[in-house]
N, C-alpha and C positions, 0 to 999 in steps of 0.2 A: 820442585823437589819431590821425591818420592818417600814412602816412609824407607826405603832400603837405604837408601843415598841420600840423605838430609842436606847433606853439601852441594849436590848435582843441582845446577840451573833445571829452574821451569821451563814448560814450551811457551809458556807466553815473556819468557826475558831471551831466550833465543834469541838471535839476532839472522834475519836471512841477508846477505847482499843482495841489493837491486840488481837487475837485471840490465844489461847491456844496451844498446839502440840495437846492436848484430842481433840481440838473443830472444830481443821482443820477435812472436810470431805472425807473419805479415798473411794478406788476401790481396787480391785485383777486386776491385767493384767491377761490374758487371756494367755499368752505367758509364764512369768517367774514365774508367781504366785506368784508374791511379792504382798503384800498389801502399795500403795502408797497415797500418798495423791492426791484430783483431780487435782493441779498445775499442775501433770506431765502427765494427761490424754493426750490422742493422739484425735486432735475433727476431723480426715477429712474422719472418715468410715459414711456411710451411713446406717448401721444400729446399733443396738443398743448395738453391743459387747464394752466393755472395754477393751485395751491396753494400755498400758505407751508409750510416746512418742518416746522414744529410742530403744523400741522393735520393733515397728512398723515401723522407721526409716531403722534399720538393715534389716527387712523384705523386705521394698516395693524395698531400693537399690539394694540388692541382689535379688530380680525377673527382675529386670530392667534389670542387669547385664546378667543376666541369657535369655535374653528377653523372659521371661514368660510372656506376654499381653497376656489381661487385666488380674489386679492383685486382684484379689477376694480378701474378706475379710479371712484371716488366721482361722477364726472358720468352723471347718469343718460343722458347719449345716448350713453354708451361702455359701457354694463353687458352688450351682447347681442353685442359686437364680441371675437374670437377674441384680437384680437390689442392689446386694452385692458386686460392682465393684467400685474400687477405682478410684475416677477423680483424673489428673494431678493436677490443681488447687487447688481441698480443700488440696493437703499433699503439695505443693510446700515451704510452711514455713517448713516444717520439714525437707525436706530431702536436701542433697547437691544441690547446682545449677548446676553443671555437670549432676551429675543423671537427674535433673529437662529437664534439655535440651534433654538428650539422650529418655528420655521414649516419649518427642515432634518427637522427629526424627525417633524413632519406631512402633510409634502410625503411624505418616505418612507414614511409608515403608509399614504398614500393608494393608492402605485404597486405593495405587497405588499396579492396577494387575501389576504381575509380566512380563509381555510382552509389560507393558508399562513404567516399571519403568528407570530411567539412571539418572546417577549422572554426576553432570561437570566434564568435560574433566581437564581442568584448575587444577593442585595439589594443589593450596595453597585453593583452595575453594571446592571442593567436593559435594558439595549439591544436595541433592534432590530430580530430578525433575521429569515429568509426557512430555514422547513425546506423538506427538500429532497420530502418529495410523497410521496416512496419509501414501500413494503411494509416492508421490512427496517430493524429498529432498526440505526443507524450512531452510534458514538459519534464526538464533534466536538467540538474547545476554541473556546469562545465566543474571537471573533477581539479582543475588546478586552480581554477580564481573564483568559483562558483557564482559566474553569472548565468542567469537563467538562460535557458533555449530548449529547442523540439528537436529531444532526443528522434526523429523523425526525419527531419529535413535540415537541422542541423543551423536553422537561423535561426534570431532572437525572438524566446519568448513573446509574444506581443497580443493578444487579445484582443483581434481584429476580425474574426466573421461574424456572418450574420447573429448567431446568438453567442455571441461575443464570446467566441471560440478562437483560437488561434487555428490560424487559414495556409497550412503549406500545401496546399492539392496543387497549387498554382507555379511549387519550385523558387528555388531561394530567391527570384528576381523580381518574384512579384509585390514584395511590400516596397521595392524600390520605382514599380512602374506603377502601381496605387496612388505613392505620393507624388511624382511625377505628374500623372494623369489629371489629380486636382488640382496639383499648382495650376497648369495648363486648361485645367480644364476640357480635359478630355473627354468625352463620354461612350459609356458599350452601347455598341450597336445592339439593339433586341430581337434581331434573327439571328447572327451569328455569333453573338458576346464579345466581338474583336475590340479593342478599344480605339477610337476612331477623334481626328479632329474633326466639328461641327462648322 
């Protein structure tokens, strides 16, 4: 009601009729070529192609899966266009939050070189991370479960050279062929340091 018209209906006791099956306004998917109504439009492309929600859903999962980054738009006149790349964000309503997660943890595998990249040592956490390049072993707590390791080389912490320094000059496979080595009983050779059976 208004103060002029105290008797005049509010806009919220209005009553609109619904809308008709004729008067809903319909799209083709670009995918199944169904003609749908816009309810089930897909809104997280950047440009102007039409999909149904559930096509584009099945799409982006299975590029994820497949890790096809970045996941252009499905119309083949937009695969060569910069800016026909689907954001994490706009589809995150649509597609599973596992997927959601995995294309975050892809996208980051892709922006760390591969001579920098290493994941925690720790199994129940795995994550991530970016060593830092550096000469010098640095110990560092992984930022999510804070178990130790060489911000450096990116294995676990472990105080194993000679003056009981933690030893990556040798690359993350070496504390796995040290123990190796003893079980076996391997020994270095003293001209060329290769580790050799006797």
């Amino acid at each position: 009601p208004s103060d002029l018209e105290p008797d005049a209906p509010g806009p919220s006791t209005a009553k609109v009729p619904p809308l008709a099956d004729d008067e809903v306004p319909t799209f083709d998917c670009g995918i199944c070529m169904d003609t749908l109504p816009v309810f089930d439009l897909f809104h997280g492309l950047p440009c102007k192609h039409k999909f149904c929600a559930t096509c584009m859903t099945t799409y982006v999962e299975g590029r994820i899966r497949a890790s096809e980054l970045p996941i252009p738009c499905p119309d083949a006149g937009c695969k060569g266009k910069e800016n026909a790349v689907l954001h994490p964000e706009k589809c995150k309503k649509a597609i599973d939050y596992g997927a959601f997660g995995d294309w975050g943890a892809r996208l980051t595998e892709r922006a760390l070189p591969a001579d920098r990249r290493a994941y925690c040592p720790n199994r129940r956490c795995g994550v991530i991370l970016e060593t830092s390049g550096g000469a010098e072993p640095a110990m560092a707590p992984c930022p999510a479960c804070k178990h130790l390791l060489c911000a450096t080389c990116g294995m676990e912490w472990s105080p194993d050279g000679a003056a009981g320094e933690h030893d990556c000059a040798k690359g993350p496979d070496a504390a796995l062929v040290r123990s190796l080595a003893q079980e076996r009983r391997w020994k270095q050779c003293p001209s060329c340091r290769m580790i050799v059976e006797r």
